[in-house]
C-alpha positions in Angstrom: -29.1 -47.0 -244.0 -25.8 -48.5 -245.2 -24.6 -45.4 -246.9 -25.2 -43.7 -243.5 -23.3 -46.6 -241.2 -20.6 -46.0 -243.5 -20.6 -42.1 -243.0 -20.5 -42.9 -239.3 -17.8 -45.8 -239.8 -15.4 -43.6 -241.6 -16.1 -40.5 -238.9 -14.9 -42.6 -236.1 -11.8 -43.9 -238.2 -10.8 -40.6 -239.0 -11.0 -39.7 -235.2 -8.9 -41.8 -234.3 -6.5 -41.3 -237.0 -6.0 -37.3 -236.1 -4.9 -39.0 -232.3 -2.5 -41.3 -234.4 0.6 -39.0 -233.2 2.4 -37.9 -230.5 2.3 -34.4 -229.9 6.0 -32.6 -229.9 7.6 -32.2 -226.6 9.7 -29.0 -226.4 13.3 -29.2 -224.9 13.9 -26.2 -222.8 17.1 -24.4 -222.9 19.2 -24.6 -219.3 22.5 -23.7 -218.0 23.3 -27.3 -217.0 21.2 -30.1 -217.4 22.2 -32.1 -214.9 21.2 -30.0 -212.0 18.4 -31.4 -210.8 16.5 -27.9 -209.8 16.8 -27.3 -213.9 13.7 -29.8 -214.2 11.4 -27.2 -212.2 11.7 -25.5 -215.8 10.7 -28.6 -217.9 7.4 -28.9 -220.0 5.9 -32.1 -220.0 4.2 -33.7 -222.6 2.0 -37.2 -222.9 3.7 -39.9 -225.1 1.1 -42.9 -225.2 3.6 -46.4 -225.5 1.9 -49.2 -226.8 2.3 -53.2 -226.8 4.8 -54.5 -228.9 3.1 -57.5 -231.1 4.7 -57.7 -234.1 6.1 -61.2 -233.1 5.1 -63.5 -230.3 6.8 -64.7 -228.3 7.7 -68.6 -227.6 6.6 -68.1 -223.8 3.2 -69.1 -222.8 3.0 -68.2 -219.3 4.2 -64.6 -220.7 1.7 -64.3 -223.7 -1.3 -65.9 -221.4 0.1 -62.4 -219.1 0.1 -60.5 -221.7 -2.5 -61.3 -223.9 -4.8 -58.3 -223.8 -1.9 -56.0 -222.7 -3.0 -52.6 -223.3 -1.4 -49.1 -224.2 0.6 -46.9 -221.5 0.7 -44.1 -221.4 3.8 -41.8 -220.0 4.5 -38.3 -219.6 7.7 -36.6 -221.1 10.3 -33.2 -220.4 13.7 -32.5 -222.2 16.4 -30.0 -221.4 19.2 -29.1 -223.1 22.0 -26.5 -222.7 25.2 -26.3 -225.4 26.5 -29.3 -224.6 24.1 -32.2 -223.4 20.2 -32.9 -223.8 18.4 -34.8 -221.2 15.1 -36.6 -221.0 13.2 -37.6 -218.5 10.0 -40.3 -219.1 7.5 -41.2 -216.2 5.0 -44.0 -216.4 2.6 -45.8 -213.6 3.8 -48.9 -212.5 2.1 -50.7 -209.5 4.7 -53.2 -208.5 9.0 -52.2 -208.6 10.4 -55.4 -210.1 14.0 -55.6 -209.7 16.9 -57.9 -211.6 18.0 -59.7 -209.0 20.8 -61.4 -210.5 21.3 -63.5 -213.5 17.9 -65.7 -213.7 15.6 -66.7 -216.1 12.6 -66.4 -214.0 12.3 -62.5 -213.4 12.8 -59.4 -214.8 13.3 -56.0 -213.8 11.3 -52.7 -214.8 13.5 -50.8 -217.2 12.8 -47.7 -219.9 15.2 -47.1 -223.2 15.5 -44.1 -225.5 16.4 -44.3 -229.2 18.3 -41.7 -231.1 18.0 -41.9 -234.8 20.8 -40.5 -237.0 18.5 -39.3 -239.7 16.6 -36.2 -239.2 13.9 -36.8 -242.4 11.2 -38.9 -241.8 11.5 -40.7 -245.0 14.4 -42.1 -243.3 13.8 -42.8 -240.2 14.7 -46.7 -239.2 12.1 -49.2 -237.9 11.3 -48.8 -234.2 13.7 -51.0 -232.5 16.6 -52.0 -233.9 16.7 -49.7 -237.1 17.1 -50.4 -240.5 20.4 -50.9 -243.2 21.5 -47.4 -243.8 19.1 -45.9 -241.5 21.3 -46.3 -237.7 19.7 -45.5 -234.4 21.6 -45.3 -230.9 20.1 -47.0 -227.9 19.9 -46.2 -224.6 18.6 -48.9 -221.9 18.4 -49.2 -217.9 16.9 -51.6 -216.1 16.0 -51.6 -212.4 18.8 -54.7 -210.7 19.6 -55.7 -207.7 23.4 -55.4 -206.8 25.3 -58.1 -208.8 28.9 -59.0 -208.3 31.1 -59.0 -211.3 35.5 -58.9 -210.8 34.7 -55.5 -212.6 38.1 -55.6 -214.1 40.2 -55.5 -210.0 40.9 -59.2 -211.1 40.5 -59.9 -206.7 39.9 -63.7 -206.8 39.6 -63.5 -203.3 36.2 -61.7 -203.7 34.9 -64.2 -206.0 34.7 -66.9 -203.8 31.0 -68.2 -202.6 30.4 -66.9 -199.2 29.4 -70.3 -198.1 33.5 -71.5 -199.1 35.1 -68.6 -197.4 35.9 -70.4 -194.4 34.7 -67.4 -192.4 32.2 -66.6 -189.6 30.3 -64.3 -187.5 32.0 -60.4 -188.3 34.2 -61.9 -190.6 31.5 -63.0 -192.9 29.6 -60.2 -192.2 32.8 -58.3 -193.2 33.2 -59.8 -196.4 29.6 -59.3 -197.5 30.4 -55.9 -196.9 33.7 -56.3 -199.1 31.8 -58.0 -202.1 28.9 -55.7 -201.6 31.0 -52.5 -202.2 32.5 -54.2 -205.1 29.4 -55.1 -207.0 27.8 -53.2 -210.1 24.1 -52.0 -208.9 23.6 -49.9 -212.2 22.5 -51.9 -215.2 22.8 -49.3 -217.8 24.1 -49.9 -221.5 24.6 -48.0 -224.8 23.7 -49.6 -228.3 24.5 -48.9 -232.1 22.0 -50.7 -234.5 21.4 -50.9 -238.2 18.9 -53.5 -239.1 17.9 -56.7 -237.1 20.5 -58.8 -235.5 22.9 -55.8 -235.6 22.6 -54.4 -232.3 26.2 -54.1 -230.8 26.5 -52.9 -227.1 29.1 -49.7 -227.5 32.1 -50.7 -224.9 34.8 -47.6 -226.7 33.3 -44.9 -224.5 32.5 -43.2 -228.1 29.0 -42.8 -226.2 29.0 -40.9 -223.0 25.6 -41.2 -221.4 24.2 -41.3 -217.6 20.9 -42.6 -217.1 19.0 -43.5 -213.8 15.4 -44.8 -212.2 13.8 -43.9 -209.2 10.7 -45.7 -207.8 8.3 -43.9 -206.2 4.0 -43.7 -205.5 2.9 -43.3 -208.6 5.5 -45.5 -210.7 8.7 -44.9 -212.4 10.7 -41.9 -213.5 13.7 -42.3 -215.6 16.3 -39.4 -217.1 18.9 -39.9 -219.4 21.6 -37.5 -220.3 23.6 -37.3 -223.2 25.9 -35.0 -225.6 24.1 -33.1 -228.5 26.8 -34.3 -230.4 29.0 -37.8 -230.8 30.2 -40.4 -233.4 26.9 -41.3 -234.0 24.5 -38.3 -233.7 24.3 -34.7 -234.0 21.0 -33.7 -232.0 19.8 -29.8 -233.3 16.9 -28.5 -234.7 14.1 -31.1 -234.0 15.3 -34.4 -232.6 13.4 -37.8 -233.6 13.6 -39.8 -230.1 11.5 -43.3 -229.4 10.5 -44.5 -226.1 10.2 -48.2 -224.7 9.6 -49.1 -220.8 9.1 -53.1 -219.6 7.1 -54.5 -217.0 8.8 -57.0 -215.2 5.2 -58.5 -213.6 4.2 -58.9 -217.0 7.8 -61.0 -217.9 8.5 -58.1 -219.9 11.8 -58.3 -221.3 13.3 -58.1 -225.2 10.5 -57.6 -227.4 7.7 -57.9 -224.9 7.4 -54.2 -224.1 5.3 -50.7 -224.6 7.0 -48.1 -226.7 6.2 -45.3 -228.9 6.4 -44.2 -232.4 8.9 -41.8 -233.3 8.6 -38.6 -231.3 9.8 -34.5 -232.2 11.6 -33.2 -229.6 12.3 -29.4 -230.3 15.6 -27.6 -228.9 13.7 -24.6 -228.2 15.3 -21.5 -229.1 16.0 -23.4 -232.1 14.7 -23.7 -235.6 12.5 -26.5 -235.7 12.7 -28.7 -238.6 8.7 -28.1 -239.8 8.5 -31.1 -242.1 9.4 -33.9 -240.0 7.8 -32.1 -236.9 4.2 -31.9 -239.2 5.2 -36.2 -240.3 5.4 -37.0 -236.7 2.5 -35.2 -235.7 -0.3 -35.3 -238.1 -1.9 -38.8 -239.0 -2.6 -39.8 -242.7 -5.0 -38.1 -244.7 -6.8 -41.1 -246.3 -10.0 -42.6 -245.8 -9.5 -45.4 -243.0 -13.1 -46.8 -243.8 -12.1 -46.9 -247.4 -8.6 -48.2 -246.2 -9.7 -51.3 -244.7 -11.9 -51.9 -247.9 -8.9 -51.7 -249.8 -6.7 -54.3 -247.5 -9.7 -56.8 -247.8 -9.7 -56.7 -251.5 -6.1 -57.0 -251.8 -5.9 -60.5 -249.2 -3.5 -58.8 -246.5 -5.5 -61.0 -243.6 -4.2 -63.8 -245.3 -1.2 -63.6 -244.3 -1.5 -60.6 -241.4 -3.2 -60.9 -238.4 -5.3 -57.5 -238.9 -7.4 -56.2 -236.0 -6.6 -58.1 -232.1 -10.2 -60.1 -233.1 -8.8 -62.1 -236.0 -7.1 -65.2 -235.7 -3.0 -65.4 -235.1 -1.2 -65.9 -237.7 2.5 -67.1 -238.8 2.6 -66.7 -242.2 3.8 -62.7 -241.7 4.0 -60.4 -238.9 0.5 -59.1 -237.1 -0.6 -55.7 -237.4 -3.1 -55.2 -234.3 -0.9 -52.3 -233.3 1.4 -51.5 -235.7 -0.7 -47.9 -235.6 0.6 -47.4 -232.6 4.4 -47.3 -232.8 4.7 -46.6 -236.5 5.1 -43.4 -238.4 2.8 -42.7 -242.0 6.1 -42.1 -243.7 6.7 -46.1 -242.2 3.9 -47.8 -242.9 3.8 -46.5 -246.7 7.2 -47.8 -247.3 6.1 -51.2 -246.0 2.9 -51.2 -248.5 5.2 -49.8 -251.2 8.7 -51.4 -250.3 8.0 -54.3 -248.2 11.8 -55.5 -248.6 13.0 -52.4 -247.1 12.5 -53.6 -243.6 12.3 -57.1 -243.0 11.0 -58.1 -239.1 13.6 -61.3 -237.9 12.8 -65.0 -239.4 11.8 -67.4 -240.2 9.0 -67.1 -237.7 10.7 -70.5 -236.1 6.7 -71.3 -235.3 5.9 -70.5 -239.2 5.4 -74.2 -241.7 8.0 -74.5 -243.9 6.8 -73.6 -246.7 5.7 -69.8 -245.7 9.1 -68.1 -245.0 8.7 -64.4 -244.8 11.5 -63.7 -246.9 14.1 -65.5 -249.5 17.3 -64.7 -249.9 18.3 -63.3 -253.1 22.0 -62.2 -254.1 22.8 -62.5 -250.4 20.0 -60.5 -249.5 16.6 -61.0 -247.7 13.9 -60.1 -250.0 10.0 -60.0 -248.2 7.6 -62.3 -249.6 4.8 -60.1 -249.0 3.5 -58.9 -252.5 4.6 -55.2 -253.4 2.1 -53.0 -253.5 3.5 -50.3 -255.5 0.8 -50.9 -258.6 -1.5 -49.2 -256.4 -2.8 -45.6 -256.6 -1.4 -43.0 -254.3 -5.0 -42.6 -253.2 -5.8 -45.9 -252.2 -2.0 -46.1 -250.3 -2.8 -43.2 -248.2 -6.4 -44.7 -247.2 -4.3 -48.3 -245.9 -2.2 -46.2 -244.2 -4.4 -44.3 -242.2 -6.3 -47.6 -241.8 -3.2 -49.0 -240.3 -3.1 -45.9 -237.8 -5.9 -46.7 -236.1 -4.6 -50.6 -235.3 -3.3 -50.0 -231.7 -4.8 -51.5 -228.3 -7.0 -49.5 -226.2 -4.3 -47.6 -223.5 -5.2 -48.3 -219.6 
């Protein structure tokens, strides 16, 4: 009876490791991307984003919201023509939140799409930020109300509260107009990253990029368009793109979001680049069943929080979707190379005396035990153990 659980254990495991990945999405070559009757020609593809949970946050209204968040999952289409490629991501949303100035209480809606500068998956960053010698490009915009800034006019005159101009009636009325025509209603920004902590807003126009969000029945859609070809990236072949979209109901902002493992995006018409397309697309060929054997005997809960059902933990980062929004080629450098990619510490809710990493030589070395003393066999069953860690998608 045991021997055939097992047998049925390790079928579903495997399941749900072959849906680990994304499917490609194909770019389809255009004149001009950024006429708007080009996107009659796109293909669309589903991209499933998952919960970020790496790291809680220190918010208890937002991780009582958020607690049993589940996957999203979004749909999309890329163009490209000799100069520019452009993507275009739609996910439900029942509510439009909007940034409605500078508060701490809500949040707007908002999508982002990474660029990686590498085009192996051995060296693809960490989702997110990146990782040392491994730099990604960031695109963000979020849904805000107008919001007045001088925007560089340096008009004082305009800066003043409405309520100590003095003015009345049309005159008021007229200088709401003023300000009003002044202000910046398009929160859209452009980031370089290597690594945690590094993420540095470009401001040298070195990155051209236009990006936008419309609201309508069924949720959000959001395009971006940008050059094939900058400081930071050279886009041909297959490009490696991640997605991310907040919720601003949920208090999503930062690291509380849904986004995607790496993603190939083929420039069709193209060569494709078959080896990273086939490492973002085709889940781990271990033994799952056998996987989770193999993290039990080797004490990773004791530091991990494994599956959503085990206790939290601070002594490491949890894993209850780390499936979801990591690549194979990832998560067997993390079992093999743990100091490669180090999340942000201390944990400031973590005890002393279980820092996640030291610092060695000026550099942050992971505490976690390397597991590079184990057999290739046994590494390829965590991993596609590790695949199947992701919440169940709405």
């Amino acid at each position: 009876m045991k021997k055939i659980l097992t047998s049925i254990l390790s079928l579903g495991f495997a399941a749900s490791a072959a849906l680990a990945a994304n499917s490609a999405v194909t770019a389809v070559k255009v004149d001009n991307v950024s006429d708007a009757a080009a996107w009659s020609k796109a293909k669309f593809s589903s991209v499933t984003l998952y919960p970020q949970t790496a790291i809680e946050m220190n918010d208890k209204k937002a991780n009582e919201i958020n607690e049993n968040v589940k996957g999203k999952k979004a749909e999309v289409g890329a163009l490209y023509d000799g100069t520019n490629i452009a993507l275009m991501v739609k996910w439900a949303d029942g509510t439009k939140d909007t940034q409605a100035g500078y508060t701490s209480t809500t949040y707007g809606d908002g999508f982002a799409i990474q660029f990686a500068g590498a085009s192996k998956s051995a060296e693809l960053p960490y989702i997110g930020m990146g990782s040392t010698g491994r730099p990604v490009v960031v695109h963000l915009q979020k849904a805000n109300e107008k919001v007045y800034e001088p925007n560089g006019n340096k008009d004082v005159s305009t800066q003043i509260n409405r309520q100590q101009t003095g003015v009345f009636g049309q005159e008021l009325a007229d200088y709401d107009a003023k300000v009003a025509s002044l202000a910046n209603k398009d929160y859209e920004r452009t980031f370089v990253a290597e690594g945690f902590r590094s993420l540095t807003e470009v401001k040298d126009g070195s990155v051209k990029s236009n990006a936008s969000m419309t609201y309508g029945s069924n949720g959000w859609s959001g395009t971006l368009i940008r050059p094939l070809k900058d400081a930071y990236v050279n886009l041909n072949g297959t490009v490696p793109v991640a997605i991310a979209v907040w919720d601003g109901t949920k208090l999503g902002r930062n690291g509380l979001k849904n986004l995607s493992s790496w993603i190939a995006v083929n420039l069709d018409g193209q060569k494709p680049n078959a080896a990273l397309v086939n490492d973002l697309t085709v889940g781990s060929k271990g033994n799952a069943a056998k996987g989770k054997e193999a993290m039990a005997a080797n004490g990773c809960a004791g530091c991990h929080q494994v599956e959503a059902t085990d206790p939290k933990s601070v002594m490491a980062p949890s894993l209850k979707n780390v499936g979801g929004y990591s690549t194979v080629a990832y998560l067997r450098e993390s079992i093999l190379k743990p100091s490669a990619v180090i999340v942000p510490g201390y944990n400031r809710n973590a005890h002393s005396n279980t820092p996640w990493y030291n610092i060695e030589k000026g550099k942050r070395v992971s505490t976690m035990t390397d597991y590079s003393f184990l057999d290739k066999k046994s590494v390829d069953d965590i991993v596609a153990y590790l695949e199947t860690l992701k919440a169940e998608v709405e």
